[in-house]
N, C-alpha and C positions, 0 to 999 in steps of 0.2 A: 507537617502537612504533606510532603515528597512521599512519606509512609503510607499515609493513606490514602494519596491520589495513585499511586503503583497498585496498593490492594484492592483497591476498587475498580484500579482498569482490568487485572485479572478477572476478578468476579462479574465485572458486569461482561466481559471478554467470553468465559465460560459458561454464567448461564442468560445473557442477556439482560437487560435494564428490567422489562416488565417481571422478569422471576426472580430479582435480585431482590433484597432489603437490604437498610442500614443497619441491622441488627446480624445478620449474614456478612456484612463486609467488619462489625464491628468485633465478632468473634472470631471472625477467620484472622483478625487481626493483633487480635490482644489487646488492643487500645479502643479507647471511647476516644470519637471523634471529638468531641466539644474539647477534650485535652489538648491538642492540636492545634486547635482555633477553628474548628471548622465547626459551625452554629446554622448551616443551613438543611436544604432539607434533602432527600433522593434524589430528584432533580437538580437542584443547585450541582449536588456532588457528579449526576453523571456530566452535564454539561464542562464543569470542570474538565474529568476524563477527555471529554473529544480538543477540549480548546487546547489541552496540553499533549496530549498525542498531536493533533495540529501540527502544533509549534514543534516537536522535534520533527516531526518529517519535513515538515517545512526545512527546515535546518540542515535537516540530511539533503533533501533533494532538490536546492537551490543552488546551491554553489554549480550540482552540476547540469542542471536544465537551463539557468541566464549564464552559464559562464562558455558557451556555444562560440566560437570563432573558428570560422571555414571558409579556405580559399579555394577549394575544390571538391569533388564525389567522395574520395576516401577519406577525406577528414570527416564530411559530415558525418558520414555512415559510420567513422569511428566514434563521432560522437553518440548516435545517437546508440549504435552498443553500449557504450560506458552510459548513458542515462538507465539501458535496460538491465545491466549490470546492477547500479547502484538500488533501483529499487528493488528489485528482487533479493540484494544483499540486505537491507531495510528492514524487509517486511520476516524475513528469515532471521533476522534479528530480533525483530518486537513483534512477534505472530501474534499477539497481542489485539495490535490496533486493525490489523487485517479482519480478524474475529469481529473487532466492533463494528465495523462496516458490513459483516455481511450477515450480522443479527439484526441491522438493520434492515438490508436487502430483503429479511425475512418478515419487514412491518413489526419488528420490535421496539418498543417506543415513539411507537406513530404519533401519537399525541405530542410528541414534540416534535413540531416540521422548523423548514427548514437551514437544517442543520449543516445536508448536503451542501446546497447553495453558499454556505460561510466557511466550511471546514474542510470541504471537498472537491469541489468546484474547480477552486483558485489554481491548484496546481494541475488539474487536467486539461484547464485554459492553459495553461502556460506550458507542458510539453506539446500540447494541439499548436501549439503557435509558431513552437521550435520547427515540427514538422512540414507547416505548411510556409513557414519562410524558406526551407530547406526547397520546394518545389518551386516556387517564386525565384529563386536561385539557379534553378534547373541542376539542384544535384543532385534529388532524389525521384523516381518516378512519380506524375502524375495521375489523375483518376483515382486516387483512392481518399474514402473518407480519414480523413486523420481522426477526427473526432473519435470514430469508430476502432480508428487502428490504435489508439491508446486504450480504450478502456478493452480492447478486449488483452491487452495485454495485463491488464489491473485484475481484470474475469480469471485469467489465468494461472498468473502469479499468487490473486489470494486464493484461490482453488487448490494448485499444490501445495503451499504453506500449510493449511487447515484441513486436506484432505488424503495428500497425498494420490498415491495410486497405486492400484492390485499389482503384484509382480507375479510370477507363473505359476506358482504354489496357490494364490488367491490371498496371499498376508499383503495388508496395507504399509507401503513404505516411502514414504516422504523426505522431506528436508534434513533429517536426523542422519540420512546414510549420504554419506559423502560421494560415492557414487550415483546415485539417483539424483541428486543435487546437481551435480553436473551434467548428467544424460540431459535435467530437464533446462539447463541452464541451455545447453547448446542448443535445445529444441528452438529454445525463445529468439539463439539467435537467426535461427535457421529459416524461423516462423519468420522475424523482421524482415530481413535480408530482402526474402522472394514478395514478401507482402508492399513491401517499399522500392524493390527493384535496385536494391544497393548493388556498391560493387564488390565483385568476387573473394577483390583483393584486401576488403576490410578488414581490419583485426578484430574479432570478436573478444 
């Protein structure tokens, strides 16, 4: 079943759930799904895909979103590096589930709503929350939307992962060059920093 919930996050990953068939995931596969135990239908199968991407990022990005403990400015702002860290390392890992989200973004599979609300939600609540205790704290500058300062970090991170960016020649070069990986890593921390008012002295 791990076989064909992988191959079907690929596919529905590259060409979305509405272009997708079970006959497309079932030859890119080599196996008939019902072998498996899997007896439902496109839907059943994509929903699968999100609840189990879910649950590993879930997995990846809890320990370090609720495991937050700060007695002053440079811890927090260390912390909240190592969360921007961890996910970018994540999504560069499973470019995968990034894909799926932002074939959504595209109203792919609109007919099944949602989704957001259950699969996506929970964890934007929960660094928006890290954030805005951190102000309540008075360790991170005030006035800015947190809300907003997370997803556009999410806008960003799945943007380089899936798209990459021109270099001076005009060829697309993304998360594959280890270099550009890092230019874009340090962008992000550079982006945080000033956007949250951290301190200088944070280790990114």
């Amino acid at each position: 079943m791990e076989t064909l919930l992988q191959g079907a996050t690929r596919l529905f990953a590259a060409l979305g759930y509405d272009a997708t068939t079970l006959r497309q995931i079932s030859d890119a596969l080599g196996i008939d799904p019902v072998r498996v135990g899997f007896t439902g239908s496109k839907r059943d199968l994509y929903l699968a895909v999100i609840e189990r991407a879910y649950r590993i990022e879930t997995e990846a990005m809890s320990p370090a979103i609720t495991g937050v403990v700060v007695a002053d400015a440079t811890q927090a702002a260390d912390a909240i590096h190592t969360i921007v860290d961890r996910y970018l390392d994540f999504c560069v890992e499973h470019p995968e589930f990034p894909a799926l989200w932002i074939h959504r973004w595209l109203y792919d599979a609109a007919d099944l709503t949602g989704l957001e609300r259950q699969f996506s939600q929970p964890l934007i609540t929960m660094a928006t929350r890290v954030l805005e205790q951190a102000v309540t704290d008075g360790y991170v500058g005030s006035g800015v939307d947190m809300e907003y300062c997370v997803w556009t970090l999410v806008w960003c991170v799945h943007g380089f992962v899936q798209g990459g960016v021109l270099d001076r020649e005009g060829e697309r070069v993304g998360p594959d060059s280890a270099e550009e990986l890092a230019r874009f890593r340090a962008h992000l921390h550079q982006l945080t920093q000033r956007v949250l008012s951290l301190p200088e002295d944070a280790t990114p």
